[in-house]
Backbone as a ProteinNet text record, in pm:
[ID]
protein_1_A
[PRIMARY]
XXXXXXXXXXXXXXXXXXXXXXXXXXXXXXXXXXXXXXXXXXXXXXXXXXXXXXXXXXXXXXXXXXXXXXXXXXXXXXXXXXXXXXXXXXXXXXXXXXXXXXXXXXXXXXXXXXXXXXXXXXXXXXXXXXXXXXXXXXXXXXXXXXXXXXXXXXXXXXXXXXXXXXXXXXXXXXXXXXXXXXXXXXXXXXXXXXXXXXXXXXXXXXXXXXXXXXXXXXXXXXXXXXXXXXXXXXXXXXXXXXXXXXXXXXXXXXXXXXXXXXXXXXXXXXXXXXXXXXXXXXXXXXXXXXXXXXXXX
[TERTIARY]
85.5	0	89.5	113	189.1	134.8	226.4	158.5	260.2	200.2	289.3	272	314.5	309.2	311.7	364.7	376.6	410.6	319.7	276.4	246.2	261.9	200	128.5	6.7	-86	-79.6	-114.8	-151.9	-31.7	34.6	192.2	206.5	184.6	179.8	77.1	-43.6	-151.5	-84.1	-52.7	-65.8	98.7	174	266.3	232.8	138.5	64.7	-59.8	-170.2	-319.6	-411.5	-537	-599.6	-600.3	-580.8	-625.2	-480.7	-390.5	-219.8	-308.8	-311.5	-388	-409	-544.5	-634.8	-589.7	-480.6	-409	-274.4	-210.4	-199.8	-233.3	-406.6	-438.3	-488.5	-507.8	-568	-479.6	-344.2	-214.4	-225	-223.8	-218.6	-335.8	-437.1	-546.3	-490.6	-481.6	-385.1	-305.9	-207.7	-92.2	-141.6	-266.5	-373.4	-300.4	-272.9	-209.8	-335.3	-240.3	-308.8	-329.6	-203.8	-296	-176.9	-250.1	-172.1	-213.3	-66.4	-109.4	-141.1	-209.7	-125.2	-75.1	-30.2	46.4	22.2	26.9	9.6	143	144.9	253.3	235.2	107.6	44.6	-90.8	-94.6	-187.8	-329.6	-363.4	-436.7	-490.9	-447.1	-405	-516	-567.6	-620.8	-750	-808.6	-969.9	-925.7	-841.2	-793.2	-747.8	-659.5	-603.6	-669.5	-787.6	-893.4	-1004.3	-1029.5	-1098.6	-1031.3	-889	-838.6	-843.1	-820.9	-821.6	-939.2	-1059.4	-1144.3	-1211.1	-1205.4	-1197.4	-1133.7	-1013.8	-904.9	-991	-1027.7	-1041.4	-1207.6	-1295.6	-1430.7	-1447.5	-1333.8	-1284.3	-1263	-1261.6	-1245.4	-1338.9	-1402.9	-1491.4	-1510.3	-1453.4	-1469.5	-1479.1	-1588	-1662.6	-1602	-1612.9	-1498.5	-1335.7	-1350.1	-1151	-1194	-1322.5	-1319.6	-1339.4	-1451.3	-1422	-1342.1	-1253.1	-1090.1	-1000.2	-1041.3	-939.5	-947.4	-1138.6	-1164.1	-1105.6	-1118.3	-1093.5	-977.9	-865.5	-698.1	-639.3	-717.7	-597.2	-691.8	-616.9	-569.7	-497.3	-523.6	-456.6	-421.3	-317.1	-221.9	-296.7	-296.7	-267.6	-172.6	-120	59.3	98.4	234.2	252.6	432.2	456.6	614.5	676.9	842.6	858.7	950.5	844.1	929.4	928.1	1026.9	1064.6	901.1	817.9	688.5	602.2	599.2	491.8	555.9	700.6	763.3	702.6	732.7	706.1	576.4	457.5	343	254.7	322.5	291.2	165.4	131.8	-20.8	-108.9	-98.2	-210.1	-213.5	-115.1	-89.7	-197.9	-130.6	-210.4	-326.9	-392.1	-515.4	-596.7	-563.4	-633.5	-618.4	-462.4	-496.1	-613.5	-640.9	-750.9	-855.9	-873.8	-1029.3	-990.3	-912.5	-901.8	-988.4	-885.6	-918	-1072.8	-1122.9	-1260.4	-1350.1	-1288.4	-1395.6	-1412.7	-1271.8	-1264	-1325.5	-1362.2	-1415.8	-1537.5	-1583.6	-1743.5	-1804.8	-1701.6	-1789.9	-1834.5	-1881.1	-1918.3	-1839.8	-1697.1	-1588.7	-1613.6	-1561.9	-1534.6	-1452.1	-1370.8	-1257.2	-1279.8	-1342.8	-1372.5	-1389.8	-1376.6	-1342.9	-1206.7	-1107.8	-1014.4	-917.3	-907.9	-794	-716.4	-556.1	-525.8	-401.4	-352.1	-235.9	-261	-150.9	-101.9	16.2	119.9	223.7	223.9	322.2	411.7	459.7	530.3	625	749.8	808.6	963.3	1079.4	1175.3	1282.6	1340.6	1394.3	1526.8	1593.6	1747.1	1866.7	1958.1	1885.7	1961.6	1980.6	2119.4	2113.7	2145	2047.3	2053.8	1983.5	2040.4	1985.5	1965.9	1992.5	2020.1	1881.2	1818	1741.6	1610.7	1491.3	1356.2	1292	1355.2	1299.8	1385.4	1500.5	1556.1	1607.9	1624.1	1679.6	1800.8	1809.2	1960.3	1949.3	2099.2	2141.9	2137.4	2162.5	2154.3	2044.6	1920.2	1769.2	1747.3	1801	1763.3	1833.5	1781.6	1851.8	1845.5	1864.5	1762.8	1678.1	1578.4	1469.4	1413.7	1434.5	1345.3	1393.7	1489.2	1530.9	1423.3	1424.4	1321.1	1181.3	1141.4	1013.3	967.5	1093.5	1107.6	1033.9	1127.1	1084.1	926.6	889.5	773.4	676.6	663.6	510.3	561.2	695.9	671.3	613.5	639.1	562.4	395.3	377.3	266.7	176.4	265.2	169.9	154.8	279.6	240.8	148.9	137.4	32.5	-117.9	-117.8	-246.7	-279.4	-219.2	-153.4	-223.7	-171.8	-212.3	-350.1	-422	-519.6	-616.7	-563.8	-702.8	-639	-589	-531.9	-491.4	-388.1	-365	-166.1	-160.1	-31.5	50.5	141.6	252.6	326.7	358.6	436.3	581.4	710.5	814.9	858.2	929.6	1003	1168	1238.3	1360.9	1465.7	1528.9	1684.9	1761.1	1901.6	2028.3	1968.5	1878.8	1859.6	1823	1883.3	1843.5	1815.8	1905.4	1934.3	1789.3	1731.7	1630.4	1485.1	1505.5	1411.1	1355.7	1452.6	1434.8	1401	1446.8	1412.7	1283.4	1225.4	1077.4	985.7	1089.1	970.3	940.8	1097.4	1103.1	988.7	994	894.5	755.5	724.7	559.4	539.4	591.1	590.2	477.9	491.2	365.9	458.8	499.4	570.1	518.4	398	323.7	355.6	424.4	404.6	585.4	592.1	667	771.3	896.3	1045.7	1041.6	948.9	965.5	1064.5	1098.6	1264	1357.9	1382.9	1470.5	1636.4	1719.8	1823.4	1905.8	1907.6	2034	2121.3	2174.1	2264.4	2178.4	2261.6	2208.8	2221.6	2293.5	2218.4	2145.2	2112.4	1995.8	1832.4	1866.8	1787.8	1726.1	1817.3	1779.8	1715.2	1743.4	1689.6	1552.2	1525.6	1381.7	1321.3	1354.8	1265.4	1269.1	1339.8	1334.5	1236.1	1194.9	1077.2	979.6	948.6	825.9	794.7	890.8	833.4	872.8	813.1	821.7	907	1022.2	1096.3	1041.7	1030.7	993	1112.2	1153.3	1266.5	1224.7	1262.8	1213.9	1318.7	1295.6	1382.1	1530.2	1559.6	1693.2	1816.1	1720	1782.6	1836.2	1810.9	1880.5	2032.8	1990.1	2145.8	2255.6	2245.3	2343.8	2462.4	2613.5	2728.9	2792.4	2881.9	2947.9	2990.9	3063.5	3149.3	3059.9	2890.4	2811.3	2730.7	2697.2	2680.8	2662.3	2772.8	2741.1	2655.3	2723.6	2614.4	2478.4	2488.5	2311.4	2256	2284	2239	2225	2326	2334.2	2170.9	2180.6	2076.3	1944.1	1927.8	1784.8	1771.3	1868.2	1835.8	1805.5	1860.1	1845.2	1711.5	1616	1505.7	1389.1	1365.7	1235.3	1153.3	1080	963.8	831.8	796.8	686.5	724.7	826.1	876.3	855.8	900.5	982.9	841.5	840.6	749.9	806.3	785.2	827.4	754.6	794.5	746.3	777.8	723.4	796.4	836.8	732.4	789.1	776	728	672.4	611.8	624.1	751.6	867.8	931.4	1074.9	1186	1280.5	1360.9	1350.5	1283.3	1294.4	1393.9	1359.4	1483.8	1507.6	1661.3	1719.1	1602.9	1581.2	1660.7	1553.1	1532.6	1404.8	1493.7	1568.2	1619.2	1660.9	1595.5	1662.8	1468.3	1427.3	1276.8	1177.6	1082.2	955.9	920.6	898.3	842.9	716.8	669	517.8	538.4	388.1	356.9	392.9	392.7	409.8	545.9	636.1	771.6	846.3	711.1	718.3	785.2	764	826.1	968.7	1029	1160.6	1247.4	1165.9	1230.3	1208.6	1090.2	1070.1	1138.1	1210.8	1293.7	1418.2	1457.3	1619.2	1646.5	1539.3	1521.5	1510.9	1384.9	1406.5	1520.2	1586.5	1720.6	1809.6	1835.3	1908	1928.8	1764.8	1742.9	1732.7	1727	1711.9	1564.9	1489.9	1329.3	1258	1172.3	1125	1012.1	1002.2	914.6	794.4	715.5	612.5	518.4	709.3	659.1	688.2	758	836.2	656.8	627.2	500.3	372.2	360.1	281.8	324.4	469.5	491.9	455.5	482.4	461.9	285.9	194.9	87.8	17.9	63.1	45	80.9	191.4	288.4	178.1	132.6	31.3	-112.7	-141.3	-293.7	-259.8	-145.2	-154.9	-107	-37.6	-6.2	-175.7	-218.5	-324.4	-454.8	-447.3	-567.8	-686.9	-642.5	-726.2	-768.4	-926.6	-1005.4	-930.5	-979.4	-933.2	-966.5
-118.1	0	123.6	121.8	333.4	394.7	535.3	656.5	755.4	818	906.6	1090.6	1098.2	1268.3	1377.5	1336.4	1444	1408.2	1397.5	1358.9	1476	1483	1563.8	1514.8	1493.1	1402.3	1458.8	1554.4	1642.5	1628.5	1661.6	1706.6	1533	1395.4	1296.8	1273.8	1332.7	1311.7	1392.5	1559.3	1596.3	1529.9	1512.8	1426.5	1294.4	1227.4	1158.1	1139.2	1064.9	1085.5	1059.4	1088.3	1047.8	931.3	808.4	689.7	610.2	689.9	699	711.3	805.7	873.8	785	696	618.7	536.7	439.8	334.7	312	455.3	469.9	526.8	549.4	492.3	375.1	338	185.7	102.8	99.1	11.2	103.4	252.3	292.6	226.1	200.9	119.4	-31.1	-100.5	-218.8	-221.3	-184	-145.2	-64.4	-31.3	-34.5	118.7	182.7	333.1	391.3	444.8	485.9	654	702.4	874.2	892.7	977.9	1009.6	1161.8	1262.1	1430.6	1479.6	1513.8	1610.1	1723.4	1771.4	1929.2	2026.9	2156.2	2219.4	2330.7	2409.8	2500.7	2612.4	2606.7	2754.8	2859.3	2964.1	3034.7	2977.8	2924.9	2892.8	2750.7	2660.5	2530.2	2378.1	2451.3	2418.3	2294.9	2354.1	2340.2	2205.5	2272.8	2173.6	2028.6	2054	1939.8	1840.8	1930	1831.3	1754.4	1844.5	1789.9	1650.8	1646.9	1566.8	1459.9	1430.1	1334	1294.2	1350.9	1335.6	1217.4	1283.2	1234.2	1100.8	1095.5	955.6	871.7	914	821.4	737	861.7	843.7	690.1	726.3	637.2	470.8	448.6	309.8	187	115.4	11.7	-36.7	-27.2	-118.3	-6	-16.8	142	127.2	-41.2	-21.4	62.1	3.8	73.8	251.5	278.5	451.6	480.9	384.2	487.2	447.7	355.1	370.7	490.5	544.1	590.8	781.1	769.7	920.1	934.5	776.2	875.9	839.9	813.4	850	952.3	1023.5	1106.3	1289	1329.6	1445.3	1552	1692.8	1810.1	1901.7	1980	2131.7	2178.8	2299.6	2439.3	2581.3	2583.2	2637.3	2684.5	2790.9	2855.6	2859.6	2793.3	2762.8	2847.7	2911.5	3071.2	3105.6	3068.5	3128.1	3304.3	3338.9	3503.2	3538.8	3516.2	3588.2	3597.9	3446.8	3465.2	3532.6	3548.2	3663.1	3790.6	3847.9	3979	4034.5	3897.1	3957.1	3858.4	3884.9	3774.3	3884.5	3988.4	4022	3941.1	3969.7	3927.3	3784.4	3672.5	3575.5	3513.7	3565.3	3498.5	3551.3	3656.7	3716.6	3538.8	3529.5	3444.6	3273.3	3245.6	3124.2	3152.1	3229.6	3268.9	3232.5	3294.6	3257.2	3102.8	3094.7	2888.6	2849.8	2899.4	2767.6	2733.4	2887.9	2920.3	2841.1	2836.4	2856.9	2654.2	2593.8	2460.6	2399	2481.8	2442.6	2417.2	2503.2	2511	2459.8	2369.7	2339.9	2244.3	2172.3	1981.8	1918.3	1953.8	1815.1	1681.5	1603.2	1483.1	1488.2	1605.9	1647.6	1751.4	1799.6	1949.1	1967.2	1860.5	1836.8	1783.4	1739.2	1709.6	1817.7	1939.8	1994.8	1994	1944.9	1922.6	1967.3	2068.8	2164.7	2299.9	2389.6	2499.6	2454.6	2476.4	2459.6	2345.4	2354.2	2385.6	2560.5	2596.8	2718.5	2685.3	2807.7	2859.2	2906.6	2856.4	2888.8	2829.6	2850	2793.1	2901.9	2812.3	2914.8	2813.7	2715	2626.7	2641.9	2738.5	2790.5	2687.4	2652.1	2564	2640.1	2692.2	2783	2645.2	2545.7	2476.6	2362.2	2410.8	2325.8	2286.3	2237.2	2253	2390.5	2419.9	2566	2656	2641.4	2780.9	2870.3	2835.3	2919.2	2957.3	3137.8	3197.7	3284.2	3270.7	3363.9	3478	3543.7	3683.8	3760.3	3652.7	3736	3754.9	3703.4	3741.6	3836.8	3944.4	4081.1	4107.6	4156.4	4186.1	4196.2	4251.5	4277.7	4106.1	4097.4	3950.3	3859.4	3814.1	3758.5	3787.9	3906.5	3975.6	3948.1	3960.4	3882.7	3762.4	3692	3554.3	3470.2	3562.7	3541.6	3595.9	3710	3728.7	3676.6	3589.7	3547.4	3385.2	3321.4	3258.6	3316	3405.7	3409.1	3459.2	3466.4	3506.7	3370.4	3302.3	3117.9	3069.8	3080.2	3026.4	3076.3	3244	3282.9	3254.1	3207.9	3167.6	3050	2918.3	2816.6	2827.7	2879.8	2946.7	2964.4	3055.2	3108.5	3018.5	2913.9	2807.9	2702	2681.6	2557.3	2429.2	2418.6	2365.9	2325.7	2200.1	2216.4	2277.4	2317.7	2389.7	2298	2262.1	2202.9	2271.9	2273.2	2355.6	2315.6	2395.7	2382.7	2471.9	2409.1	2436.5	2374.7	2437	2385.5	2490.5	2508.2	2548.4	2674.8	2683.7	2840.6	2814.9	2711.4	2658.8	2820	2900	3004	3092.4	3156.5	3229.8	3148.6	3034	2905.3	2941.4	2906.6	2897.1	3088.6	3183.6	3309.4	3354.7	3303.9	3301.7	3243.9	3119.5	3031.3	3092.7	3211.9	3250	3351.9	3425.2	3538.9	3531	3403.4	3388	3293.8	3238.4	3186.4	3052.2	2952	2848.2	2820.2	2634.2	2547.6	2424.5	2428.3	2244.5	2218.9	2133.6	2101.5	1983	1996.1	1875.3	1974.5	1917.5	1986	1891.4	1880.1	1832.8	1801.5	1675.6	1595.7	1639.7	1646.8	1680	1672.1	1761	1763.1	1863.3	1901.7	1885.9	1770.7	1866.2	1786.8	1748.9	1687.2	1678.3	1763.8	1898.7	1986.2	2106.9	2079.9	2157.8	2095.7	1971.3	1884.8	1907.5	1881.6	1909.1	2027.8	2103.1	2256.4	2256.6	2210.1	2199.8	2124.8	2002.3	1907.5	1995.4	2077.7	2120.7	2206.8	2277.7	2377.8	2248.8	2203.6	2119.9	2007.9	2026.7	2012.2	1846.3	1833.3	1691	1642.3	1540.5	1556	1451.4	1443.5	1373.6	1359.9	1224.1	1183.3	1123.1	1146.1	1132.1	996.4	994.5	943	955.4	1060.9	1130.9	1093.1	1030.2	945.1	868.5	769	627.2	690.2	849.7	815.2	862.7	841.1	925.5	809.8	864.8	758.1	744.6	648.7	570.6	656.5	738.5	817.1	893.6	937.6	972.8	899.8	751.6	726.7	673.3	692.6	726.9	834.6	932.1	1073.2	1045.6	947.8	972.9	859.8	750.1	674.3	730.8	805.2	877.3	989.4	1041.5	1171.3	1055.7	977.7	848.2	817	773.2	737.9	820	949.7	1049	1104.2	1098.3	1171.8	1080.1	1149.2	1075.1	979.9	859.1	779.4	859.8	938.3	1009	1132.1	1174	1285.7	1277.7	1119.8	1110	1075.5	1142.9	1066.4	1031.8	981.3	926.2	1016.4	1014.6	1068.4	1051.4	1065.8	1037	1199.8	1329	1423.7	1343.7	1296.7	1235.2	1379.7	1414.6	1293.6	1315.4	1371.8	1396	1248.6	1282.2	1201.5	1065.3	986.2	829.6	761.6	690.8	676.9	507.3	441.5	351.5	220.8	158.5	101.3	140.7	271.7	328.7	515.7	516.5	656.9	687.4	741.6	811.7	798.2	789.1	726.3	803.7	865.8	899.2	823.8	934.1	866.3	868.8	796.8	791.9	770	790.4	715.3	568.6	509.1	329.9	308.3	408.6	392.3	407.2	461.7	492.2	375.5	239.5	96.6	108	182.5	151.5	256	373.9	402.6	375	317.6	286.9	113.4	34.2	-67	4.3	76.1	143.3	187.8	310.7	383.6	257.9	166.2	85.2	-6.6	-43.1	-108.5	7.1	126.1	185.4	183.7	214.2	247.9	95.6	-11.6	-113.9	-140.3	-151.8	-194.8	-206.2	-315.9	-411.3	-311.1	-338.4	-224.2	-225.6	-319.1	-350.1	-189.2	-237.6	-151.5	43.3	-3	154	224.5	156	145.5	224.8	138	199.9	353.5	326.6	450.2	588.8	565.4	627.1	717.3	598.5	594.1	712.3	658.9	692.1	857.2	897.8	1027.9	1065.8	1044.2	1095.9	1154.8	1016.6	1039.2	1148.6	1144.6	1285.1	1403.1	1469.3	1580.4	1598.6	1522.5	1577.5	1570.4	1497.3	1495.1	1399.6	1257.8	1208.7	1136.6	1095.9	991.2	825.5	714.7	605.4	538.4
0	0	0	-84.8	-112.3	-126.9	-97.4	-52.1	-163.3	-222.6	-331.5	-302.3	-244.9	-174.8	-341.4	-448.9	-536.6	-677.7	-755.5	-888.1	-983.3	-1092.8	-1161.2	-1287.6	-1231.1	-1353.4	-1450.9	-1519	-1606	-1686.1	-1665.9	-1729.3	-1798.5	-1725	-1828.5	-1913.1	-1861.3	-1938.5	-2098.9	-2111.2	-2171.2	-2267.7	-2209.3	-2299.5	-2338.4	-2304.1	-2366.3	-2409	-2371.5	-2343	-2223.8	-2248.9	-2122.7	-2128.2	-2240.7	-2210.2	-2159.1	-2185.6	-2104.8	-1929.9	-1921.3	-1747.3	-1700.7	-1764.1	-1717.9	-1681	-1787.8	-1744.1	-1611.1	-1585.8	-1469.1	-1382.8	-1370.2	-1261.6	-1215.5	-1323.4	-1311.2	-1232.4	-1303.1	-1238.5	-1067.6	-1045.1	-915.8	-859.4	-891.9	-802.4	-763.5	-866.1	-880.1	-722	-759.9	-668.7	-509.5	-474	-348	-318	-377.4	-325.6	-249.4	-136.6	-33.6	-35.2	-72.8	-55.6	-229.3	-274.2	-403.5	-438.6	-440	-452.4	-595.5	-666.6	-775.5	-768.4	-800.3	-742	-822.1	-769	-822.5	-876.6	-980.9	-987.9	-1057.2	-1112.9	-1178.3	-1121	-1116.6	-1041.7	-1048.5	-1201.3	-1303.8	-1303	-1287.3	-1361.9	-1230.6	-1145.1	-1014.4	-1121.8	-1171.2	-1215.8	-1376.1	-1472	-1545.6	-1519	-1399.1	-1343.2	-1300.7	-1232.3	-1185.4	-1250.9	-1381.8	-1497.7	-1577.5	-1543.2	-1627	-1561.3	-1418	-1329.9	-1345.9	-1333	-1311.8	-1413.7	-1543.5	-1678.8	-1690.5	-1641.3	-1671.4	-1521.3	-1452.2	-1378.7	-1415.4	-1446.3	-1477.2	-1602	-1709.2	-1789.6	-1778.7	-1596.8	-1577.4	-1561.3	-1618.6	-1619.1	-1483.7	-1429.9	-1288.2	-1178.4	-1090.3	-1031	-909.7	-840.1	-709.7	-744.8	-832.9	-851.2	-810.8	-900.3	-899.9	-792.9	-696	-597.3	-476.7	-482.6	-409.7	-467.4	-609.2	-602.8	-570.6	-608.9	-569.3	-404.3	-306.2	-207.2	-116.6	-262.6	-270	-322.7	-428.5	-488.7	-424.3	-442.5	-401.1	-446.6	-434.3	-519.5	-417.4	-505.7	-404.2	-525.8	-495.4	-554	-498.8	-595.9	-572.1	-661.7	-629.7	-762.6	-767.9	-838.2	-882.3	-923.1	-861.1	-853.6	-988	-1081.2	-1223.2	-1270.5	-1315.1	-1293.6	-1322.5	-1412.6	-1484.2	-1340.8	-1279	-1151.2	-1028.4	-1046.6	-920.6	-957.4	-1084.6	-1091.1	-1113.9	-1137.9	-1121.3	-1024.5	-892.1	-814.4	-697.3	-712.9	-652.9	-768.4	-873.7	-955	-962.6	-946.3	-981	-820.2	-695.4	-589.4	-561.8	-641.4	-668.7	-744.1	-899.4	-969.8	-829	-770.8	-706.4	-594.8	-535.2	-453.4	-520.6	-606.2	-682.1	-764.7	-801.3	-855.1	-696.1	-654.1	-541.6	-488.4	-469.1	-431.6	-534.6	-684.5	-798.2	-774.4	-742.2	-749.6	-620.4	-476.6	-417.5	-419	-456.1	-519.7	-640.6	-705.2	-856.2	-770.2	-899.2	-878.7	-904.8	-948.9	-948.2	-819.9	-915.7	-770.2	-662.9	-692.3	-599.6	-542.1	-528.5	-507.6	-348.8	-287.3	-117.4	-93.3	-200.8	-183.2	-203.6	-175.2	-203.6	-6.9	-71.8	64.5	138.6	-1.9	22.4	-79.8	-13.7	-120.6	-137.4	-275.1	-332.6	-434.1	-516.5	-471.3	-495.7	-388.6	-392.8	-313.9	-338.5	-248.2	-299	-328.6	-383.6	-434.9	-553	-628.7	-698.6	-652.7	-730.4	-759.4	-831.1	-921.4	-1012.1	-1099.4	-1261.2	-1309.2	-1450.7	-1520.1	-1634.9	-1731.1	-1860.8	-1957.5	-1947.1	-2043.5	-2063.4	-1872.7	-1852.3	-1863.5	-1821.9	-1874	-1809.2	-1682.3	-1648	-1688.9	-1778.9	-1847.2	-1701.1	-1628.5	-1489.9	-1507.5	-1542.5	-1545.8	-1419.4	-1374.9	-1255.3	-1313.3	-1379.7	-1459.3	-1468.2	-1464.1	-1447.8	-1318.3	-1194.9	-1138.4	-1009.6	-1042.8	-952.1	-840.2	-728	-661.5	-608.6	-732.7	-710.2	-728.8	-812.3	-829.2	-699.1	-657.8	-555.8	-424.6	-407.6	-329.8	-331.4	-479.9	-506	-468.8	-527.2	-546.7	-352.3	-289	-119.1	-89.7	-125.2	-118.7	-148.9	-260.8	-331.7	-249.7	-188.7	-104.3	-2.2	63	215.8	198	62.5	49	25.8	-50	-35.4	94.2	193.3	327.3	400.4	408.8	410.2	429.4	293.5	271.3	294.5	315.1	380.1	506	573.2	694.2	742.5	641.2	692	606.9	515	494.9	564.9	670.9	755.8	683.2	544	519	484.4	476	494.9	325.3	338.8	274.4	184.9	58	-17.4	-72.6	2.3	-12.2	-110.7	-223.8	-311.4	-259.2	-266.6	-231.6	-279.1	-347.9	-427.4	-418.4	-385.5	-360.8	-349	-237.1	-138.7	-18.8	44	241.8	296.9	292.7	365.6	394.8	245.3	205.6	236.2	251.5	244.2	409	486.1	650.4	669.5	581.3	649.4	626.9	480.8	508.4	572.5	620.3	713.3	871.7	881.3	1011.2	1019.8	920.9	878.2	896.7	828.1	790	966.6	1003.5	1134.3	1113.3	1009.9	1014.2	903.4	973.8	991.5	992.7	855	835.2	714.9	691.2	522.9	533.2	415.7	332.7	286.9	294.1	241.3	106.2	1.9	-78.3	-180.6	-242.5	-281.5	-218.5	-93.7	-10.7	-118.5	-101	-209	-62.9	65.1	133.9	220.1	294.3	459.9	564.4	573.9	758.5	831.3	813.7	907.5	874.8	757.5	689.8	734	743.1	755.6	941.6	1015.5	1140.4	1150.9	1111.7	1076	1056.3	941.8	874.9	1005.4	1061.7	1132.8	1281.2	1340.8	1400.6	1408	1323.4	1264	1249	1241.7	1238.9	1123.9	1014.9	851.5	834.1	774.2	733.3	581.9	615.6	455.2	366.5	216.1	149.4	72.2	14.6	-60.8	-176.1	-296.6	-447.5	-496.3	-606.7	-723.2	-698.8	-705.6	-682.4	-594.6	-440.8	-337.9	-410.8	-498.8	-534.7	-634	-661.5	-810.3	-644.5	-573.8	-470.7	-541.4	-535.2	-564.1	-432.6	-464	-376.9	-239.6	-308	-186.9	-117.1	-143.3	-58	5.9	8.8	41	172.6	243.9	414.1	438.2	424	434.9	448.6	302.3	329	390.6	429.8	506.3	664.2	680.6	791.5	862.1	725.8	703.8	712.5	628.1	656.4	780.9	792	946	1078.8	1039.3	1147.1	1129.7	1039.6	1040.8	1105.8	1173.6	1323.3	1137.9	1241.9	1168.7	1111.6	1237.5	1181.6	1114.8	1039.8	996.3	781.5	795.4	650.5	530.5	411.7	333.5	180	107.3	-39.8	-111.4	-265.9	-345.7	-513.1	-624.5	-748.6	-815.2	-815.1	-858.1	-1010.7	-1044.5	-1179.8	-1256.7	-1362.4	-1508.3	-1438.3	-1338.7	-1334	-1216.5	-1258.4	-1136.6	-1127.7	-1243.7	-1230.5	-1166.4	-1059	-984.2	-1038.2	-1008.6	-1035.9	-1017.4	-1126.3	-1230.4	-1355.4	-1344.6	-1429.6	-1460.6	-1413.5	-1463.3	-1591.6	-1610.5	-1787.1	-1864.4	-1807.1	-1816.8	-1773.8	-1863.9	-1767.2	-1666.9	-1561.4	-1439.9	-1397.6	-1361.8	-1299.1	-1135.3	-1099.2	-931.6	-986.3	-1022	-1045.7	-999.7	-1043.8	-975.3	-823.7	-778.9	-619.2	-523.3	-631.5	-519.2	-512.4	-641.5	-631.8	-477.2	-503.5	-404.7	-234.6	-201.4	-66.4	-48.8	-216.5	-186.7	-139.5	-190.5	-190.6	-29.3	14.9	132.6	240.6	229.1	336.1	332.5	260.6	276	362.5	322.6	370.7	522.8	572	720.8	755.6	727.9	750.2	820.7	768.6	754	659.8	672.4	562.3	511.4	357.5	276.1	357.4	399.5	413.2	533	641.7	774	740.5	586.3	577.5	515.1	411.9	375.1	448.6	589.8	701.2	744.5	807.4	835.6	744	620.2	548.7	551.6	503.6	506.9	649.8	778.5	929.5	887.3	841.6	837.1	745.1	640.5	503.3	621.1	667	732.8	879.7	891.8	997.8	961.4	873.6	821.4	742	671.7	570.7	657.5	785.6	870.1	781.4	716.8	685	781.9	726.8	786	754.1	845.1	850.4	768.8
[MASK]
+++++++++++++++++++++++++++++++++++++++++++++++++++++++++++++++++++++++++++++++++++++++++++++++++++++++++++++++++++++++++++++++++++++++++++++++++++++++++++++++++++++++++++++++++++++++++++++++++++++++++++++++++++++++++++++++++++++++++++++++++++++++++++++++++++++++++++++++++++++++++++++++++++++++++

């Protein structure tokens, strides 16, 4: 029974089809997944996302499967800090306000499932070369500045609809922890965790819970203490899995679109590490899902 903290349906649907969608969720029913997110990363994108799920799932012949799985999967709405949504980030958390409102109130099948804001936060990972085009050169200042703001403006709101926080954070720990000091509300997921161990104590110290992706398995040889070290040090009820699908296919699936289906490889890898059998890493997992998101039994 897995638990997949952060998926992005849509993004495979639309590189493939819905009848692509359908079929993994079908295999995710299969496979008895227990809580499954889609995420969010555009001001906009709340109401589509949910149409599509909705659609791929509506799609399945067999009505027990649908409704295990309406009441597994799950959506953020969040806004991912690319320069366009920094610099027009009143208007940007203007429209997620009303998504969210507009998606609470339709008739989707989900439309009681929304169960985070984000993803947001920071990155200052230059990679011009890469799928987010991220140059150090755009950003000045001012945008840097931004960049922190329309985070503390998601936690914010986080906040004041009592839901937990989906962090995005890559090579900015520093700016990461000063908005968290700022906005003062400390629930959510350090999502694909990518520091140290004492970045790490940091975060868990503040309250947050880490999730480990794909990414865990390419660690090489010579880091490998480190991070067995860092696994093991993070409390049971702290740690959750995740695929971050299409991205980060982790070993023996890397180089590969990724889906939730790949979620086994990494809770084989992780529970070897910490030394416990998938089965119990599984639960824990599950236990950590149903108390951060405050589900029912």
């Amino acid at each position: 029974m897995f638990s997949d903290t952060h998926f992005h349906f849509q993004n495979l649907v639309e590189s493939n089809s819905e009848e692509y969608g359908t079929s993994i969720l079908e295999q995710m029913a299969d496979n008895r997944i227990y809580f499954g997110m889609d995420i969010g990363t555009r001001c906009f994108d709340l109401m589509d996302r949910a149409e599509t799920l909705e659609n791929c799932m509506n799609a399945l012949p067999d009505v027990n499967m649908k409704s295990k799985l309406k009441k597994s999967l799950f959506l953020s709405a969040g806004i991912w800090p690319d320069p366009d949504s920094i610099r027009e980030r009143e208007s940007c958390m203007e429209t997620l306000r009303e998504s969210i409102e507009e998606f609470q109130e339709s008739s989707s099948a989900f439309s009681g499932h929304l169960a985070a804001i984000g993803e947001g936060g920071i990155d200052h990972h230059w990679n011009p070369e890469g799928p987010d085009g991220r140059c150090e050169s755009d950003f000045d200042a001012k945008l840097l500045s931004g960049e922190k703001e329309l985070f503390e403006m998601q936690l914010d709101l986080a906040k004041e609809l009592d839901l937990p926080f989906i962090v995005h954070s890559r090579d900015g720990f520093k700016d990461t922890i000063e908005v968290m000091r700022a906005a003062n509300y400390n629930r959510g997921i350090i999502h694909c965790f990518s520091y140290g161990l004492n970045e790490a104590k940091a975060f868990l110290d503040m309250g947050w819970y880490l999730a480990f992706g794909g990414a865990t398995t390419y660690t090489k040889k010579a880091k490998m203490d480190e991070l067995v070290e860092l696994l093991r040090y993070v409390p049971k009820d702290r740690i959750l899995l995740e695929t971050d699908a299409p991205y980060l296919a982790p070993v023996p699936m890397r180089g590969s679109e990724n889906t939730p289906l790949f979620i086994k490889y990494t809770y084989e890898f992780i529970a070897e590490k910490i030394g416990m059998s998938i089965d119990k890493l599984n639960k824990t997992v599950d236990e950590n899902c149903m108390e951060l998101f405050r589900l029912k039994k």
